[in-house]
C-alpha positions as CSV (number, residue, x, y, z in Angstrom):
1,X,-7.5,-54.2,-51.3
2,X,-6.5,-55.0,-54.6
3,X,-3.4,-56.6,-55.5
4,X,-2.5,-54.7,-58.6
5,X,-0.2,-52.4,-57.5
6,X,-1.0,-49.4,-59.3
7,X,-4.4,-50.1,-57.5
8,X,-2.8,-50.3,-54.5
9,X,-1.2,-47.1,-54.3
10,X,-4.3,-45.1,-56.4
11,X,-6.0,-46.6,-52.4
12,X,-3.8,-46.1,-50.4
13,X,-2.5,-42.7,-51.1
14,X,-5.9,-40.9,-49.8
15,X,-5.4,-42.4,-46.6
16,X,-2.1,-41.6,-45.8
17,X,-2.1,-37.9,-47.1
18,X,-5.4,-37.9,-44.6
19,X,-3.6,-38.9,-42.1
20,X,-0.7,-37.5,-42.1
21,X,-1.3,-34.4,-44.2
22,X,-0.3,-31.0,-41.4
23,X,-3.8,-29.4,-40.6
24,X,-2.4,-26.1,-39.4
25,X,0.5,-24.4,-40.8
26,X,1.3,-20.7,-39.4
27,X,2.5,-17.4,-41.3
28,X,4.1,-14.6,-40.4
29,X,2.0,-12.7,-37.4
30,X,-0.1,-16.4,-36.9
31,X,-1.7,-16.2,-39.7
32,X,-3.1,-19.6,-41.5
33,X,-1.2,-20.9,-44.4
34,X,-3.3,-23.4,-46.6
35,X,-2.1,-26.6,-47.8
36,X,-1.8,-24.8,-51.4
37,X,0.2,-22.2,-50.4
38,X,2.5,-24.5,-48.0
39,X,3.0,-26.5,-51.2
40,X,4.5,-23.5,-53.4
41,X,6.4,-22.3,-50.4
42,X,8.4,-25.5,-50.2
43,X,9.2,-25.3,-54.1
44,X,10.2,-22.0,-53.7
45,X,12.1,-23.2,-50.3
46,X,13.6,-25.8,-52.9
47,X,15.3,-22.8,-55.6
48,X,17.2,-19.8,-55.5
49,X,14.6,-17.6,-57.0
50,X,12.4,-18.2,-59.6
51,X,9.4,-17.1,-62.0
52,X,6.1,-17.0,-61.5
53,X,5.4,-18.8,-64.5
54,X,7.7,-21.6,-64.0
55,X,6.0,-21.7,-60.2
56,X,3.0,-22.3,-61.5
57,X,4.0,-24.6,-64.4
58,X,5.3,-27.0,-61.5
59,X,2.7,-26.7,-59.5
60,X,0.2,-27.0,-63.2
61,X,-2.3,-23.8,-61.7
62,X,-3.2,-21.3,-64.4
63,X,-1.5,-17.4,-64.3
64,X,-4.0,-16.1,-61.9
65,X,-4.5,-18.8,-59.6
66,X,-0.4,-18.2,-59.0
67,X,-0.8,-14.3,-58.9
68,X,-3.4,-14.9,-56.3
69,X,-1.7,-17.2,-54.4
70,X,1.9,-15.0,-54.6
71,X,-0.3,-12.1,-53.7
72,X,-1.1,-13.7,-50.8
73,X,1.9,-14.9,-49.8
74,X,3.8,-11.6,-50.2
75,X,1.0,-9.8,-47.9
76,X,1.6,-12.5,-45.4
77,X,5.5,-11.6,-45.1
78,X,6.4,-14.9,-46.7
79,X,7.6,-14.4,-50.4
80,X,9.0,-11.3,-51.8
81,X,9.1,-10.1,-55.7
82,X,13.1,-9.2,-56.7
83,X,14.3,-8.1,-60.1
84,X,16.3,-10.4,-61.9
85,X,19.8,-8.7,-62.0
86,X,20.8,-10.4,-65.2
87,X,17.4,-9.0,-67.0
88,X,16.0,-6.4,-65.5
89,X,12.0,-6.7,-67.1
90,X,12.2,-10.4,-65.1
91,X,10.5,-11.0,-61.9
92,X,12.2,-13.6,-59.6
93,X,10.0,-15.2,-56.1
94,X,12.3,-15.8,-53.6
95,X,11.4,-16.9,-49.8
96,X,11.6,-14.2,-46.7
97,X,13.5,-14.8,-44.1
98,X,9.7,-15.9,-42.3
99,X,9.1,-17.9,-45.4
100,X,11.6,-20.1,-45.2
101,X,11.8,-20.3,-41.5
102,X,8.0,-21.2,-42.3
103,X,9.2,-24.1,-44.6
104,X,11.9,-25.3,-42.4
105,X,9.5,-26.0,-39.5
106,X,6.6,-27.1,-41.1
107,X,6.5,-29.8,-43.3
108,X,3.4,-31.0,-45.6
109,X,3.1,-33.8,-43.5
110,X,2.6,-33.5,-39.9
111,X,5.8,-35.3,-38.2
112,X,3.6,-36.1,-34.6
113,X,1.2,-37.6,-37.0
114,X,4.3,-39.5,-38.6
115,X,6.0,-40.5,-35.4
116,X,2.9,-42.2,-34.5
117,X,1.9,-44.4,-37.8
118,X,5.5,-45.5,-37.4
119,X,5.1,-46.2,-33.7
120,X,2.3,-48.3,-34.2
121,X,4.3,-51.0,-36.5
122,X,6.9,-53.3,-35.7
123,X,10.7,-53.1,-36.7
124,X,10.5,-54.6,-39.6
125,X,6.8,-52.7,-40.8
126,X,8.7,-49.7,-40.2
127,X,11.9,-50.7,-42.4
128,X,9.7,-52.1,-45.3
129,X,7.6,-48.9,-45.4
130,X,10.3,-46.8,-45.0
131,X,12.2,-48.5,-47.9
132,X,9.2,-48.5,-49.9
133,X,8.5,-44.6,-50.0
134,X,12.0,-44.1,-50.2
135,X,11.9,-46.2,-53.3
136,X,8.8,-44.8,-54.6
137,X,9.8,-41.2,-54.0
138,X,13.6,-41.8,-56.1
139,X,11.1,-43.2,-58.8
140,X,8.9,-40.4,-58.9
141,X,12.3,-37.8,-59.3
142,X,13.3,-40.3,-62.7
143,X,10.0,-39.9,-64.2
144,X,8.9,-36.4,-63.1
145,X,12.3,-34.3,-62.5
146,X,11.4,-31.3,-60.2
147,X,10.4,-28.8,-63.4
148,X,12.0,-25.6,-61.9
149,X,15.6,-27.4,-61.9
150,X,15.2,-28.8,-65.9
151,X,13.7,-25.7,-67.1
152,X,16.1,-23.3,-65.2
153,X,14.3,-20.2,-64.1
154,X,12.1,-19.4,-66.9
């Protein structure tokens, strides 16, 4: 591996979203939820309501990729479309109550999968990784806010 970081993580990031990444996440009624689609529930899980467009600006997908993906989400029980009460030509996305019970038990990453990496290292592995992502992750929130919180619900 090589020992510039930035090459470090641009390696090691494939491995661990592989193998940790939840394979099967459930809708409403059993249905399969894709990894996509798990992805724009949890931002969704993350606001009180909020646009399509600034949806899809965070998650950088074009109009109709998010009108597809709403579509599908709504006909699976797991978004709903609400008028703005403040300006009535707005369209706000807010979770069902099986949307965000979806998001509350199921993660992007598959916590067995999780429990096990972290199993398989010793106590101070486990503390150094930990610390690591932890770091990494408060980082990433300097240098790429969540969009939907700095642009407001546009």
């Amino acid at each position: 591996m090589s020992r510039d970081p930035v090459g470090q993580i641009l390696a090691a990031y494939p491995v661990l979203h592989h193998a940790l990444r939840q394979r099967d996440v459930k809708g409403q009624a059993g249905g399969r939820v894709s990894a996509h689609q798990a992805t724009a529930l949890a931002q969704l899980g993350a606001v009180e309501g909020t646009t399509m467009t600034a949806l899809a600006g965070l998650m950088e997908v074009a109009m109709p990729t998010m009108s597809l993906l709403v579509d599908r989400l709504e006909g699976a029980g797991l978004v709903r479309r609400d008028r703005d009460p403040d300006d009535g030509r707005r369209v706000l996305l807010r979770l069902t109550e099986a949307g965000t019970k979806a998001v509350r038990g199921r993660s992007l990453l598959d916590p067995d999968r999780v429990r096990s990496l972290l199993a398989a290292l010793t106590p101070a592995e486990r503390a150094a990784g930990v610390d690591g992502l932890v770091t990494l992750a408060r980082a990433a929130q300097k240098v790429a806010p969540n969009r939907l919180s700095s642009r407001g619900r546009s």
